[in-house]
N, C-alpha and C positions, 0 to 999 in steps of 0.2 A: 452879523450873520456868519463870517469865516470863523469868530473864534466860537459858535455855538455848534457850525458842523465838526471842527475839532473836536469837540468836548461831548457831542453827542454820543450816546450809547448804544452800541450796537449787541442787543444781549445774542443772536444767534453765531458771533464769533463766537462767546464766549464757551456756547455750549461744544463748543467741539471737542474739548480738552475734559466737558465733565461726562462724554455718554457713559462711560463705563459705570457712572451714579447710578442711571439709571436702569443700565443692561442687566445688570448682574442680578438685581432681585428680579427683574421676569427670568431669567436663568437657573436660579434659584426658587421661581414662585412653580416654572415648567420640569423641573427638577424633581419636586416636590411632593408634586400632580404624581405625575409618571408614576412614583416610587409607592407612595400609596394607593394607584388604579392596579397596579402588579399587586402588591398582597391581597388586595380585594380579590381580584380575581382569581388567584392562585387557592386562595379558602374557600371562595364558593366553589371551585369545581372542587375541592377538598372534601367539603362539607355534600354539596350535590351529590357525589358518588356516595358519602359515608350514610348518608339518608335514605338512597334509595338499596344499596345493601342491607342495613339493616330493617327494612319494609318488606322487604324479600323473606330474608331470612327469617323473620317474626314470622312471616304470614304462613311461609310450608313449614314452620315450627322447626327449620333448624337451629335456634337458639333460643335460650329460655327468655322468660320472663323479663329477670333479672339482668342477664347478659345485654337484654333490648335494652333496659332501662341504663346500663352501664354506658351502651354506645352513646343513648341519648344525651347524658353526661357530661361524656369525652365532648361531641360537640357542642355543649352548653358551653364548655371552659374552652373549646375553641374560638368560639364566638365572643365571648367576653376578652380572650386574646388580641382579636382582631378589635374589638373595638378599643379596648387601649391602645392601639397603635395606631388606630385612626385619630383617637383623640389628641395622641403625639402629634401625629402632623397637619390638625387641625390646628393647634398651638404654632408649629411652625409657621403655618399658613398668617396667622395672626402676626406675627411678629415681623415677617416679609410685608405686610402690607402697612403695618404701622411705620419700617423704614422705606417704602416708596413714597407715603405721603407725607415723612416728614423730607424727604428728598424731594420731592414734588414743590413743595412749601416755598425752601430755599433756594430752587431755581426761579422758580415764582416773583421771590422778592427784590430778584436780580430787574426783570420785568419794570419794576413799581417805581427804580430809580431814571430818571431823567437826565442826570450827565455823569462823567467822570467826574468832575470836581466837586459832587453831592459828597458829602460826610456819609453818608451809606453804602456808598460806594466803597470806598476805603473800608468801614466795617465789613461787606460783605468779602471783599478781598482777602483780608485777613482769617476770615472763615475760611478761604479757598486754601490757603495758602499753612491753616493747621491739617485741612485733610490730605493735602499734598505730603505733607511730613508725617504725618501717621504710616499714608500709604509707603515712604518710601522706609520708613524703617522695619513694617512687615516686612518690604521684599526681603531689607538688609538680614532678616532673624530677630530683631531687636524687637518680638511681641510682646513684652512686662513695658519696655518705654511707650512702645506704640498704646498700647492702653490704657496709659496712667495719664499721656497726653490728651486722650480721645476722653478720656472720664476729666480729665481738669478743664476741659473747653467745652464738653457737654456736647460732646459732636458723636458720641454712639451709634446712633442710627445712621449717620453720616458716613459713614467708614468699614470697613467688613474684616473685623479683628480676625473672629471667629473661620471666615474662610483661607483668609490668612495662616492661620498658625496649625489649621490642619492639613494646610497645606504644605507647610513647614516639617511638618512632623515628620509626613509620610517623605517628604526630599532627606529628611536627614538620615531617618532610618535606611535608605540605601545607597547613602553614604557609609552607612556606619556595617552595609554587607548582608542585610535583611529583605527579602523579597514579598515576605509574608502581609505586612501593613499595606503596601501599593497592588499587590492584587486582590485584596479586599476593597480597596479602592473601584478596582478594574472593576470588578465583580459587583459592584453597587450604582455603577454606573454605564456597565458594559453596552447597553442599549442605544448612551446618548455617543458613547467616545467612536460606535461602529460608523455614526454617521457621519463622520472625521475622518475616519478611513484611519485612524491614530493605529503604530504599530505598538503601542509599547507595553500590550500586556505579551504578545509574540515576544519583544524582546525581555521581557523577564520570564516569561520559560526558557526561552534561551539560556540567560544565565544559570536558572537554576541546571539544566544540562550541562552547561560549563562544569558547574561547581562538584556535580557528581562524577564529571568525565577528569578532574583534578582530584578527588578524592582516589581515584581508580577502580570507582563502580562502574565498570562498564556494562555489569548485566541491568543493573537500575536505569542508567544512561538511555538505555536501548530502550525497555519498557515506558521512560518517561518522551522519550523522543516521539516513539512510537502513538502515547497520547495525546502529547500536547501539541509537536512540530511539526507532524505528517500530515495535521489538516490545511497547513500553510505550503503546502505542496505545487499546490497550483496558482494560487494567487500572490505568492513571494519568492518565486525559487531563486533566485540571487542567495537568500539569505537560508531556505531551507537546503541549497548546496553546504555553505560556510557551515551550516551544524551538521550534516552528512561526513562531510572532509574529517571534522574535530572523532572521530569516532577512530580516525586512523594516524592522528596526530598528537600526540601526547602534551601536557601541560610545561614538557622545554621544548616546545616546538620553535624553530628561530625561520618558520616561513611566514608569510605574513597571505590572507588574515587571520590567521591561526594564534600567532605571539600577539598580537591585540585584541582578541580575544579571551585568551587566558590571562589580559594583564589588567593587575588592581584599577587601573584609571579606568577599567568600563564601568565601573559602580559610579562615579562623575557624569559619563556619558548617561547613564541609565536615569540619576536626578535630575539632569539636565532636563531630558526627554518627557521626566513627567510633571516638570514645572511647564514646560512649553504645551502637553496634553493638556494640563489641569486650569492653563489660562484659556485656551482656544475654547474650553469646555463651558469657561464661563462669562468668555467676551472680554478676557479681562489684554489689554498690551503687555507685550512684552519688560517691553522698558518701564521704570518708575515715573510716575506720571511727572512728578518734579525733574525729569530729566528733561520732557518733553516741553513743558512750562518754558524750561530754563533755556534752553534751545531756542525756542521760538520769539521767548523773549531779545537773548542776545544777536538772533540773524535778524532782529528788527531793529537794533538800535546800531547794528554795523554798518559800516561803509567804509568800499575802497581803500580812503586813505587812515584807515585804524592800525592796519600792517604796516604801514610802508615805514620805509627805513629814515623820514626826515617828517613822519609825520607828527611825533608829537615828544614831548621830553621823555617817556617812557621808551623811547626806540630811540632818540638820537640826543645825545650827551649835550651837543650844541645850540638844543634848541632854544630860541628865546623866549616862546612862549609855552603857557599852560593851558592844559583843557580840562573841559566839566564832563566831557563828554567819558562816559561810563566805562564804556570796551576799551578805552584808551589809558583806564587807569592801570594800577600793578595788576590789582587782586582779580581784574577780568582781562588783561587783554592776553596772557595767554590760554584762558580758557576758551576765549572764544578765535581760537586763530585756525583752527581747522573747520569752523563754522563758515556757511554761505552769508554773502550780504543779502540785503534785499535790494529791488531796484524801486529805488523812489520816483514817483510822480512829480512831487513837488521839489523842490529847492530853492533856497535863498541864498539871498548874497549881500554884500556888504554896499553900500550906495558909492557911485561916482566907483565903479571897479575897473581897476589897470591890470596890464598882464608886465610881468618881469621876465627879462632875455629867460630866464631858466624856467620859461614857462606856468610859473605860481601866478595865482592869482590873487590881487588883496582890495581893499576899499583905501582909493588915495590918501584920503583924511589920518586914516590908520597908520598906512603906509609911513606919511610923513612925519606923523608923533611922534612912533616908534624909534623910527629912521633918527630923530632930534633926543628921545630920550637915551639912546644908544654913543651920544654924544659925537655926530660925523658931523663934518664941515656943511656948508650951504650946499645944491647940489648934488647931495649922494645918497642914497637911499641903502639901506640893509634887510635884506629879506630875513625876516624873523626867527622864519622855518630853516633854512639852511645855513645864516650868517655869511652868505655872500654878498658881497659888496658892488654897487654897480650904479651908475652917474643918473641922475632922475631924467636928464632927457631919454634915457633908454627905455623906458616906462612907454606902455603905447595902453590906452583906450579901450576896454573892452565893450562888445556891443555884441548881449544877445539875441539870435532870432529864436 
């Protein structure tokens, strides 16, 4: 019964580490929606006003025949417009639902298995654990590897290449000093990011104001200020002061915030900002999911004595013994050494267990093996962990309550 609650499967941990599987296509299915109920509506009052104008028009005979028959036309090819673009994001619509149900599926089969030590289990892991790498080399920029991964395991639908690298794009492009790609961005999305209260199409007028107020157009400056920053007037003035100032501050300005303003690294500041918009917009974490994996994995298999300085041959030169234990080896224990432990439940111990003057504690049996393979006289025992020496009647009894 103990080793089957061990080994039993808890699938609702597991999903903690995959919602964003799921989050993102209704993010993307609500996304979608939106974008195609706006052009819908934005043509029919298009088309509504263009019909009842020329109905008018026809009927007191301000426009001929021909002219009627041109309008009519014009919205025929409107309309045929609009339904191409419906059909786009009807297609979209498909293709979101085809990856929630294949995402659906393989949470599913998580479900179906019975223990960890099932063989599907281990396959299913391996799945987790190619999406985990897909994901984290989009974050890196590495979209050509992320996808040649995701196409050689067949995991497509599993993965969001595509949100990825447009995501990508638009970060590098203001890097590279271009404002124009991320307020296209803004502007396609403006509806969902205002419900985020996100600053960051403010702060890319901002800089384009910068960049005019460094070029030394001050009368463009002004006019652009004028449209774009003065309606941030009242609900940001912090920041529509810092662009008010920049008007009387020149680009060698050495007051601050002015010199941080004018300096190359806000194009950093600016990707930064719309990585951080462009994830909150779509549910997605900050961090790479394989960071989060890898974290929770290593704060679960730590303890206490993984740091310590006589805890194991990797931290102390003198040790006599070896461990299996993971975080204690090279290649993790200083990764995990600014990690938390966990506080375990359970614990085990070695049978008949003694405690030594220096407080260690061992299983006698052990104890004396050691103590004899170490080659000391009758009597003396050798703490393994520290190589201290010390007579066995000093040895006392351990007894837990």
């Amino acid at each position: 019964m103990a080793e089957l609650t061990i080994t039993k499967l808890n699938p609702e941990s597991h999903l903690l580490l995959d919602q964003p599987l799921l989050r993102l296509p209704v993010e993307l299915g609500r996304k979608n929606f939106k974008l195609a109920a706006m052009h819908i509506e934005h043509d029919r009052k298009a088309l509504t006003a263009s019909l009842k104008t020329t109905a008018n028009d026809s009927l007191s005979g301000k426009k001929t025949p021909k002219e009627t028959l041109d309008s009519l036309d014009n919205m025929i090819n409107r309309m045929k417009n609009l339904k191409r673009k419906t059909e786009a994001f009807h297609e979209d619509d498909r293709a979101i639902h085809r990856q929630s149900r294949k995402r659906l599926e393989h949470l599913h089969d998580l479900y179906q298995i019975p223990s960890l030590a099932d063989v599907k289990y281990d396959d299913w892991s391996r799945l987790r654990l190619d999406r985990l790498l897909v994901d984290y080399l989009l974050r890196n920029g590495y979209g050509d590897s992320a996808r040649a991964l995701a196409k050689e395991k067949g995991i497509e639908d599993l993965v969001d290449v595509n949100v990825f690298l447009q995501c990508h794009k638009v970060e590098e492009s203001l890097r590279r000093g271009s404002t124009q790609e991320c307020l296209a961005w803004c502007a396609e999305n403006r509806e969902l990011t205002r419900k985020t209260n996100s600053t960051l199409e403010f702060e890319l007028r901002l800089q384009q104001f910068v960049e005019l107020r460094r070029k030394g157009s001050l009368l463009e400056a002004r006019l652009h200020a004028q449209k774009y920053i003065t309606g941030h007037s009242e609900t940001n003035i912090p920041d529509f002061q810092r662009a008010a100032g920049l008007l009387a501050y020149g680009p060698n300005a050495r007051t601050e915030p002015y010199k941080t303003m004018y300096s190359e690294s806000r194009w950093d500041f600016l990707a930064n900002l719309f990585v951080k918009s462009h994830h909150e917009l779509f549910a997605l974490p900050e961090r790479p999911l394989l960071h989060i994996a890898l974290s929770a994995g290593l704060s679960a298999l730590k303890t206490p004595s993984c740091h310590s300085r006589y805890a194991s041959s990797s931290s102390n030169a003198s040790s006599s013994t070896t461990t299996v234990c993971p975080i204690c080896s090279t290649e993790l224990n200083e990764l995990a050494r600014s990690l938390r432990h966990v506080q375990h439940n359970k614990s085990s111990v070695e049978h008949d267990p003694v405690v030594l003057p220096n407080g260690r504690v061992y299983g006698r049996e052990r104890l004396l093996e050691m103590s004899s393979k170490f080659g000391l006289p009758v009597g003396k025992v050798k703490d393994p962990t520290t190589s201290e020496v010390y007579d066995a009647s000093a040895i006392r009894k351990v007894f837990f309550s």
